[in-house]
C-alpha positions in Angstrom: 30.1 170.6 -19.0 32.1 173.4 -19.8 35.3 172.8 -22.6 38.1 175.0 -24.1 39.9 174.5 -26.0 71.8 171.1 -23.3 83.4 172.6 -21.5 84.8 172.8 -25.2 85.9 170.1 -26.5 89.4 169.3 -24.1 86.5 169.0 -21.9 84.7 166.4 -23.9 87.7 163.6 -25.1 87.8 164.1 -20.9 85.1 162.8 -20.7 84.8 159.9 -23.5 84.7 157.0 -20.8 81.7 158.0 -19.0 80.1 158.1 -22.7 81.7 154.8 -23.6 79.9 153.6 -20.4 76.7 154.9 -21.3 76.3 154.4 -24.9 77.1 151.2 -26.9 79.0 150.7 -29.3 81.2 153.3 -27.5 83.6 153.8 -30.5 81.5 154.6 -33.0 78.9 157.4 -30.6 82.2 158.7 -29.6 83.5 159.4 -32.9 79.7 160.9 -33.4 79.7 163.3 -30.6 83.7 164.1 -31.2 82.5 165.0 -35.1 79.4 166.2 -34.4 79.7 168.7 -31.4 82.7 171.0 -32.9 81.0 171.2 -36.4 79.6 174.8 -36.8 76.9 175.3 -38.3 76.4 177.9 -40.9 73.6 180.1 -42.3 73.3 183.7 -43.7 71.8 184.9 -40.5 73.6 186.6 -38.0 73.0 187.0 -34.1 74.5 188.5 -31.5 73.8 187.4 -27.9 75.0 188.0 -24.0 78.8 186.6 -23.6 77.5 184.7 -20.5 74.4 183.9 -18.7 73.6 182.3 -15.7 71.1 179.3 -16.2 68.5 177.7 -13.9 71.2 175.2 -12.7 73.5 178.2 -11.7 76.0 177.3 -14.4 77.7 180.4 -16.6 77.3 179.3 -19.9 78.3 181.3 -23.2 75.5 180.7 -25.5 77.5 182.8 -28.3 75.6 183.9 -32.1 73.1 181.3 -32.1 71.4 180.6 -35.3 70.5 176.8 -35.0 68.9 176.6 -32.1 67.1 173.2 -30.5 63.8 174.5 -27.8 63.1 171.4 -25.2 59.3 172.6 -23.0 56.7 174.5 -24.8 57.6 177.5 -22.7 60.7 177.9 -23.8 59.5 176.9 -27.6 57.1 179.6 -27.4 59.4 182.4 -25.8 61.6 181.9 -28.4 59.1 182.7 -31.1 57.8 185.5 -28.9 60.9 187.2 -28.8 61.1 187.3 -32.9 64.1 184.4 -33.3 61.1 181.3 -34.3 63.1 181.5 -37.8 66.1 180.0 -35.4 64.6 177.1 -34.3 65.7 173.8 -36.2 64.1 171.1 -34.0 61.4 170.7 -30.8 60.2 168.6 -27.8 57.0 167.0 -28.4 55.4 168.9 -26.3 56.0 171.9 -28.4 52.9 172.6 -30.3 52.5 176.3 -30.7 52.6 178.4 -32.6 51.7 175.9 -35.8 54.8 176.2 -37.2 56.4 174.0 -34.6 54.8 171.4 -36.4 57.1 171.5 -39.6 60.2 171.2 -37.2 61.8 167.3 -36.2 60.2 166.2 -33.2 62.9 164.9 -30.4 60.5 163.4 -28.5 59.7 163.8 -24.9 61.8 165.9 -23.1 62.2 163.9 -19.9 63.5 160.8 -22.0 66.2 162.2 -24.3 68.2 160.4 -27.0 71.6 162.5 -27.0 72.5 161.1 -30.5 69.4 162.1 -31.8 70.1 165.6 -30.3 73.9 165.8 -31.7 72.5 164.4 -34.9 70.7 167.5 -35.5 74.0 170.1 -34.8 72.1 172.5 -32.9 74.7 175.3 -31.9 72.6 176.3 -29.1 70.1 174.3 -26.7 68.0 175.9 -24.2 66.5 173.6 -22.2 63.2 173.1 -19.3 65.1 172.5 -16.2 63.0 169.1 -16.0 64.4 167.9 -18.9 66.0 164.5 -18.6 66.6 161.3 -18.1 69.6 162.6 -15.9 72.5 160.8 -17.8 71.2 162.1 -20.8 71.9 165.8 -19.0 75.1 164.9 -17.8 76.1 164.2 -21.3 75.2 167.4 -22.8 76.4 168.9 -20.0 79.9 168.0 -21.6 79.4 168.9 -24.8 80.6 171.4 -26.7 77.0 172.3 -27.7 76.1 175.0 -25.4 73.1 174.7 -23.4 71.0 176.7 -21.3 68.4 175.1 -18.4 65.9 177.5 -18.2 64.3 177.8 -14.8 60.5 175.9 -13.7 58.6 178.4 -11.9 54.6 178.9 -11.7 54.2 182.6 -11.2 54.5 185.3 -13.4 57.8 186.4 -12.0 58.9 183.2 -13.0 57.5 183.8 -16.6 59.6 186.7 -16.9 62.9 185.1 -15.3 62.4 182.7 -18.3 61.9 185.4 -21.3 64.4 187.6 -19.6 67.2 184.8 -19.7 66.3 183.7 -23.2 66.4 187.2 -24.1 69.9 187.4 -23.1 70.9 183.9 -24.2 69.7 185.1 -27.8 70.7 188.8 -27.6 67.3 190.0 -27.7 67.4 191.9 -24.0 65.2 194.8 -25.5 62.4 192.5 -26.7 62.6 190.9 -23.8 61.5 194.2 -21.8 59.2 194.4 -23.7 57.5 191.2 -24.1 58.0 190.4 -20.6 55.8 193.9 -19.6 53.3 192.6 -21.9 52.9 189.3 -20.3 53.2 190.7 -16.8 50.0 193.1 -17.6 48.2 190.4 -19.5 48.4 188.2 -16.1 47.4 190.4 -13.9 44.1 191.6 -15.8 43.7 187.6 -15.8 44.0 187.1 -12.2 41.7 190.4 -11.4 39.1 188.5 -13.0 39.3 185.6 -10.9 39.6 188.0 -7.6 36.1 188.8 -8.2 34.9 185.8 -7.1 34.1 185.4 -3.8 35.1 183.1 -1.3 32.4 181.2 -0.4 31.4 180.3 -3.9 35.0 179.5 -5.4 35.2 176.1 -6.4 36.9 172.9 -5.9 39.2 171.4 -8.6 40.9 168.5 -8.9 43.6 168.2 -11.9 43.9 164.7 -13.0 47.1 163.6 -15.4 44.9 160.8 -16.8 42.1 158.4 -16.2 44.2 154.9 -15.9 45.9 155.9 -12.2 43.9 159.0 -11.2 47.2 160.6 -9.9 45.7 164.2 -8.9 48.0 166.7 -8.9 49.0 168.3 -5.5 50.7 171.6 -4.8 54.2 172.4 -6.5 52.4 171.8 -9.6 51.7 173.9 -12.5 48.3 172.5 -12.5 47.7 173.7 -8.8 49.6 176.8 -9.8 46.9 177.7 -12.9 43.6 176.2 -10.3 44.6 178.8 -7.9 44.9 181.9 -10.5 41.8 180.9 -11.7 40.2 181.8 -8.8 39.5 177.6 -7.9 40.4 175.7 -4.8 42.5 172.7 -5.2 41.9 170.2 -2.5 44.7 168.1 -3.3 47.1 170.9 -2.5 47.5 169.2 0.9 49.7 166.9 -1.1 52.9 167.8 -2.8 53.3 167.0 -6.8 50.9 164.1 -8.1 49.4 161.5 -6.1 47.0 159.1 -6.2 43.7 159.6 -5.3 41.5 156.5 -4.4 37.8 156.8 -4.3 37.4 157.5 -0.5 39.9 160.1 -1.1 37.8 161.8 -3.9 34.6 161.3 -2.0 36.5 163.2 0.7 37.2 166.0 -1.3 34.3 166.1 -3.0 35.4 168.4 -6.1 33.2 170.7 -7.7 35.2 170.1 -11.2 37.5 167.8 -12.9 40.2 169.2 -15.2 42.0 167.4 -17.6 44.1 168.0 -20.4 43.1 167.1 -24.3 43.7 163.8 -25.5 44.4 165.4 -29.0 41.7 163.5 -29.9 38.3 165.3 -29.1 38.3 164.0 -25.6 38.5 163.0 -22.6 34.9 163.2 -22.8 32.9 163.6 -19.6 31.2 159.9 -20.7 34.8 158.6 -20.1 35.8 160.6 -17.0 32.4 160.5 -15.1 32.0 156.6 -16.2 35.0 156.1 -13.9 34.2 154.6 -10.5 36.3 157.0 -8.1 35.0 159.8 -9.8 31.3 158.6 -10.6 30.4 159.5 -6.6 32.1 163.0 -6.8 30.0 166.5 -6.9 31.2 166.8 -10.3 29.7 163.5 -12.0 26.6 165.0 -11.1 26.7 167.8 -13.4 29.1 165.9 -15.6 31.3 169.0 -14.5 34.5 168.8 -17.0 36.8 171.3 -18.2 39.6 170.2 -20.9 42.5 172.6 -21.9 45.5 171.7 -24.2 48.3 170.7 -22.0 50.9 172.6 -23.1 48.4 176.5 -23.2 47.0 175.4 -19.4 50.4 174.4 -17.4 53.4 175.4 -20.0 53.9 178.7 -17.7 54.9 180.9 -21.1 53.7 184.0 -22.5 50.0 182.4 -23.3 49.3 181.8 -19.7 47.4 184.8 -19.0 45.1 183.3 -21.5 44.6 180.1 -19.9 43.9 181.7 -17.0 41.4 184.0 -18.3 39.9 181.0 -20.1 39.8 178.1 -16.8 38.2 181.3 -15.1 35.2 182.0 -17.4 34.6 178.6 -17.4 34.2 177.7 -13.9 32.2 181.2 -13.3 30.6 181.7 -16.2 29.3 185.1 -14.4 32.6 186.5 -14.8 32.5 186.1 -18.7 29.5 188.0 -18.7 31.1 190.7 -16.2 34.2 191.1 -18.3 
């Protein structure tokens, strides 16, 4: 078994009936947001940034001198604190975890199911945002806020990694560490993806990504997860499929894969007792060398600046050859 570890504020009383309609009592949020979202926060720090950028969602948006700034997606958490402006950072998605100090900040749950009080609560003056971030009323609201926000865009590649540094750069007035960050990432990910080139062909292997053990949803290509199998130097045979699906048993016997990834549990596991005791996967190649490899979500599919790593790292561990090559 191999392991490792959100357009001013005319803009928003416009908008106060779709709010009323969303949130209840409608009053009282509204007075919230109406309060809330034209306060401006103050600190000693000053920062400059871009007059306008153009987010994932093709919006201009004018981020202005952020210095209270709210991160949803470890990607963009961990950009952030790449670029030098962690200090900024007042609150996180739960999927945030790294670096440590993300774990002194509030915690505003997952990003896909948002509580827009909770946001406004917190009087970010900037939000930059994974473009998957959600539930989609919750987006619309912020989306009429006066709170700027900034979608960054969800790409797998490593020109997508440096599409997101380069905007959050700009969105933070930090274009020159962006340059340089970004060439330091780019490098990093293609030493990590020469090392998976040396594997040939005919012995890559085949590896299913699995989301959890109570649905066995697999995930299929379009997915981060097939994204970081492939520049390992793996073959995902679920990539016939677009985004997660289920796979039954007949399916899994089909495929027979090599390896089963999965992400940590947080809590020591999943062990390969628990993954290999299922039925579906009990018949696969992989049960019989109780063939697992476990990575912390947010370092294997996050598609930030530590990606390169995880790539490095999924690599050795399927072809151990290659860490003894390196």
């Amino acid at each position: 078994m191999a392991k490792a570890s959100w357009t001013g504020v005319n803009g928003m009383v416009g908008n106060a009936g779709r709010w009323m309609h969303w949130f209840q009592p409608g009053r009282i949020v509204m007075a919230l947001f109406l309060a809330l979202s034209v306060l401006a926060p103050s600190c000693g720090f000053k920062a400059t940034a871009a007059e306008r950028v153009v987010d994932a969602l093709g919006r201009t948006v004018a981020p202005g001198p952020a210095t209270r700034i709210l991160t949803l997606g470890s990607d963009v958490t961990e950009i952030v604190h790449a670029l030098g402006a962690g200090e900024r950072i007042i609150a996180v998605d739960r999927g945030s975890k790294y670096p440590s100090s993300v774990a002194q900040k509030p915690n505003v749950g997952y990003r896909r199911q948002l509580s827009v009080e909770g946001l406004v609560a917190l009087r970010p003056d900037l939000i930059l945002a994974a473009q998957d971030s959600g539930p989609p009323e919750a987006i619309e609201v912020l989306r009429s806020l006066a709170i700027p926000v900034v979608f960054v865009p969800e790409d797998n590649s490593p020109q997508g990694i440096e599409r997101k540094i380069t905007l959050i750069a700009a969105s933070l007035g930090r274009e020159d560490k962006g340059r340089v960050v970004s060439a330091e990432v780019l490098a990093a990910f293609q030493a990590a993806t020469d090392l998976a080139s040396k594997i040939a062909l005919e012995r890559r292997k085949k590896v299913v990504f699995f989301h959890g053990l109570v649905r066995l949803s697999a995930a299929g290509s379009g997915t981060a997860a097939d994204a970081i199998i492939r520049y390992a130097g793996g073959i995902n045979p679920m990539a016939v499929v677009k985004g997660y699906k289920p796979a039954s048993e007949e399916k899994l016997i089909e495929m027979a894969p090599d390896v089963i990834l999965m992400m940590s549990d947080g809590k020591g596991g999943p062990t390969a007792e628990q993954v290999f005791g299922t039925r579906a996967l009990s018949a696969t190649p992989a049960a019989e060398n109780k063939s697992l490899i476990v990575l912390d979500g947010a370092y294997m599919i996050g598609f930030g600046p530590r990606t390169a790593d995880a790539i490095r790292d999924l690599a050795q561990a399927l072809y151990p050859e290659v860490a003894d090559a390196d």
